[in-house]
MARBA-3410 file (N, C-alpha, C, O; in Angstrom, 1 decimal):
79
55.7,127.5,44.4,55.8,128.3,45.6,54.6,128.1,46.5,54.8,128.3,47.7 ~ 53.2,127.7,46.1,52.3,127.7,47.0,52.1,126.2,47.6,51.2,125.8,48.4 ~ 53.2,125.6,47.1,53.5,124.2,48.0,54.4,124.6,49.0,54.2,124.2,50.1 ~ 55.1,125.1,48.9,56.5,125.5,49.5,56.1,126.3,51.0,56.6,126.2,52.1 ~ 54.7,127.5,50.4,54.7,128.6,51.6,53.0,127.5,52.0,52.2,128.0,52.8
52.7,126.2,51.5,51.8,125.7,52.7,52.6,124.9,53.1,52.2,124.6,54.2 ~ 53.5,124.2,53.0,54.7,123.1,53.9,55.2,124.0,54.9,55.3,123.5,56.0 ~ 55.6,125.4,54.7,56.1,126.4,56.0,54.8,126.2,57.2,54.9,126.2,58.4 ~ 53.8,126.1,56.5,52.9,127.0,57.3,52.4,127.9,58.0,51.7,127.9,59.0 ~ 52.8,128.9,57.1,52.0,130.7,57.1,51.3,131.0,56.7,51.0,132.2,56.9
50.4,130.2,55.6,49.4,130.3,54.5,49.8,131.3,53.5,50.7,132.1,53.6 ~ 49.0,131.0,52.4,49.3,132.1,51.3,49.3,133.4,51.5,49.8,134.1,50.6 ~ 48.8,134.1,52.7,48.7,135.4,52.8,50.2,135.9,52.7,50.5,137.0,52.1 ~ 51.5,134.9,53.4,52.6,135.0,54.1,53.5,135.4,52.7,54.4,136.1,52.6 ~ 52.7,134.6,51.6,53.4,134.0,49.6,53.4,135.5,49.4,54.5,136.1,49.4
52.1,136.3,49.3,52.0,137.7,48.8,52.8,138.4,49.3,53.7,138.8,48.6 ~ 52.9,138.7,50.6,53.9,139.9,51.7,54.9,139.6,51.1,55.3,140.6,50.4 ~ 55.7,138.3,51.0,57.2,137.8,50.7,57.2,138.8,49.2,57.8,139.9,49.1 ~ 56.5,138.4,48.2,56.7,138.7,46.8,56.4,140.1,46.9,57.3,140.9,46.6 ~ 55.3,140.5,47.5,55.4,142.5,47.4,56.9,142.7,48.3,57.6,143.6,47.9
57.5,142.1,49.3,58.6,142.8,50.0,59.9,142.2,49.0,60.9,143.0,48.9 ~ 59.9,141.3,48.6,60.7,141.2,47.4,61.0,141.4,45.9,61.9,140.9,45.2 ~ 60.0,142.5,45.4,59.5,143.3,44.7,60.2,145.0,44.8,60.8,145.7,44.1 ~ 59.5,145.1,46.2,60.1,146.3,47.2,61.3,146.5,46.7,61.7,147.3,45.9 ~ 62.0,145.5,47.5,63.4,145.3,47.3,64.1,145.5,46.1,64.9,146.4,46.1
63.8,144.7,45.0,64.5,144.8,43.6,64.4,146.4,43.4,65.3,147.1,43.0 ~ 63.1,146.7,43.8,63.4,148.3,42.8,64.1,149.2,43.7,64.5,150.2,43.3 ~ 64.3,148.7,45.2,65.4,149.9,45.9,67.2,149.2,45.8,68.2,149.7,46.3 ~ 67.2,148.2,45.3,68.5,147.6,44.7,68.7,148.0,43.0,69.7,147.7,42.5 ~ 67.7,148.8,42.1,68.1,149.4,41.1,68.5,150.6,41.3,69.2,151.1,40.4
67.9,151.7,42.6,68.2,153.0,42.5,69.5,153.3,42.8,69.3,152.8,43.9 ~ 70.5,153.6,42.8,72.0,153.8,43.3,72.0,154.3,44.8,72.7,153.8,45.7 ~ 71.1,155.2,45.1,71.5,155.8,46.8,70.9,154.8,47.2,71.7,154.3,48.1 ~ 69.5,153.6,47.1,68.9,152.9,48.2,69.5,151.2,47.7,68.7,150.2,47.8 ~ 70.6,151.2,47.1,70.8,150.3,46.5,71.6,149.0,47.6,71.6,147.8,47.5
72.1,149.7,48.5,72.5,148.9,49.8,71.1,148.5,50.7,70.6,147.4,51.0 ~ 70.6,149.7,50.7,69.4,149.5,51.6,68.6,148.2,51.3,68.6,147.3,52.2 ~ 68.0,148.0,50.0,67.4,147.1,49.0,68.4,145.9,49.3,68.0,145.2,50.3 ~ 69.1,145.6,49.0,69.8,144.5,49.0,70.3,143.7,50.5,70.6,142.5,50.7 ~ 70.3,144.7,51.5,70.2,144.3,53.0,69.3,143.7,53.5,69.3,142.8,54.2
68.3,144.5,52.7,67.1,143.6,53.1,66.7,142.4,52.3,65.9,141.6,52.7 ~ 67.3,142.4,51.2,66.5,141.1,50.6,67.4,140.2,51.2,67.1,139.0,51.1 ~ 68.6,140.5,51.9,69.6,139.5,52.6,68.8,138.9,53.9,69.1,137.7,54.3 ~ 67.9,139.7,54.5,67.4,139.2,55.6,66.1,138.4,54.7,66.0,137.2,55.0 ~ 65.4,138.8,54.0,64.5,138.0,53.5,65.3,136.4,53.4,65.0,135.5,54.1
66.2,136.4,52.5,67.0,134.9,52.5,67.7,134.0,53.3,67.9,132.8,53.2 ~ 68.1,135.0,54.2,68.1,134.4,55.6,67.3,133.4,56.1,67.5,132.2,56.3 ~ 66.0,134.6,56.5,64.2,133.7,56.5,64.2,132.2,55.6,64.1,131.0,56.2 ~ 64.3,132.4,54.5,64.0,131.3,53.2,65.3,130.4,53.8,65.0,129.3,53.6 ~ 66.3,130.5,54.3,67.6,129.7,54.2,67.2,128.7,55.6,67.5,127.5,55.7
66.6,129.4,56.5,66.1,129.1,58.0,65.0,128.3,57.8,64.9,127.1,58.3 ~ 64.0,128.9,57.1,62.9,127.6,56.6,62.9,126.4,56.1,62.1,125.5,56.2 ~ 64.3,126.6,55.1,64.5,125.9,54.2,65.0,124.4,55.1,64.6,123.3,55.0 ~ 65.8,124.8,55.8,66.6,123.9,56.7,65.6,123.1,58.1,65.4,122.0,58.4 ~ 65.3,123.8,58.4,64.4,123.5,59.7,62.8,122.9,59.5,62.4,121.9,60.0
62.3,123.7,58.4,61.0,123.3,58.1,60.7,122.0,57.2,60.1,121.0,57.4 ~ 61.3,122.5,56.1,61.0,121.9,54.4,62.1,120.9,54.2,61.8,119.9,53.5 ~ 62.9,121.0,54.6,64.2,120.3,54.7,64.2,119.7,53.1,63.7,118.7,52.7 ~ 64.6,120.6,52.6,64.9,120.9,51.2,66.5,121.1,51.0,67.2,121.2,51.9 ~ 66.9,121.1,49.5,67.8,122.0,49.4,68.4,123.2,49.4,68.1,123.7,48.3
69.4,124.3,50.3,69.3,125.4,50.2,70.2,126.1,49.4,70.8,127.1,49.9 ~ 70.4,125.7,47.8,71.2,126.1,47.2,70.1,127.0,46.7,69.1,126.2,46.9 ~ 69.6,127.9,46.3,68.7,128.9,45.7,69.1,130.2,46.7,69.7,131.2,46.5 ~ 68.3,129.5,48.0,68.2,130.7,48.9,69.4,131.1,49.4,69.5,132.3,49.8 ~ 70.5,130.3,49.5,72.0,130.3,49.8,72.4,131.2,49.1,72.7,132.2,49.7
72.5,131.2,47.2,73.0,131.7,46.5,72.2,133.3,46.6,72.8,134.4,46.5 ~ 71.5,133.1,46.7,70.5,134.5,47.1,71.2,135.5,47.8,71.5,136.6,47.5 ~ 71.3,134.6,49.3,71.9,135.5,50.1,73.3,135.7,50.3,73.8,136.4,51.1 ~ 74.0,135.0,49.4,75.4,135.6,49.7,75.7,136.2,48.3,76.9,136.5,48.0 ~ 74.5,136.5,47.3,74.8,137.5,46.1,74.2,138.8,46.7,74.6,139.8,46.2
73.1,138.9,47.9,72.7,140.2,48.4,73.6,140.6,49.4,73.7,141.8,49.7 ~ 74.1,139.7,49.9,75.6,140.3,50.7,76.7,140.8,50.0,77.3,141.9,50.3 ~ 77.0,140.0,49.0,78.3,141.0,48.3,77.7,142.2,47.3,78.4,143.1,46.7 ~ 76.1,141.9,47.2,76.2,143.8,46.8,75.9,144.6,47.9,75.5,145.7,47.6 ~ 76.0,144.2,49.0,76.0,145.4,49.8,77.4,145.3,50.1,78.2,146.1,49.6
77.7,144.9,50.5,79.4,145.2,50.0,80.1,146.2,49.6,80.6,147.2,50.0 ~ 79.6,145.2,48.2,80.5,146.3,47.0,79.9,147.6,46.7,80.3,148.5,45.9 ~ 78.9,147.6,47.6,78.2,149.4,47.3,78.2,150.1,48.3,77.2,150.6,48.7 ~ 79.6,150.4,49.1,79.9,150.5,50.2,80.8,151.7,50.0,81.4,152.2,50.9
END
């Protein structure tokens, strides 16, 4: 990961925010009322990661892909 967020070029400060807001997230995708909430958002996080992934790093986006269209069908299905 700390090859990954210096090839973006946001510096590691950008590595910490991502992991505490992805952290954030998991524990408001275990509570049942914020469990859409949590997962909306980690869908926009993956977005980010899918956008970088493609544009920047020009990598594979099967992780961040799968990411985000498993945080879209749980907001979905908790609808």
């Amino acid at each position: 990961m700390v090859a990954l967020f210096t090839a973006v070029g946001f510096g590691q400060w950008f590595r910490c925010v991502t992991g505490i807001l992805e952290l954030t997230e998991a524990a408001l995708v275990m509570v049942s009322k914020t469990g859409r909430i949590g997962a909306a958002m980690l869908g926009t996080i993956m977005l980010g990661a899918l956008t970088a992934h493609l544009v920047i790093v020009h990598v594979a986006l099967s992780t961040p892909g799968d990411l985000f269209l498993m945080s879209g069908f749980a907001v979905w299905g908790r609808r």
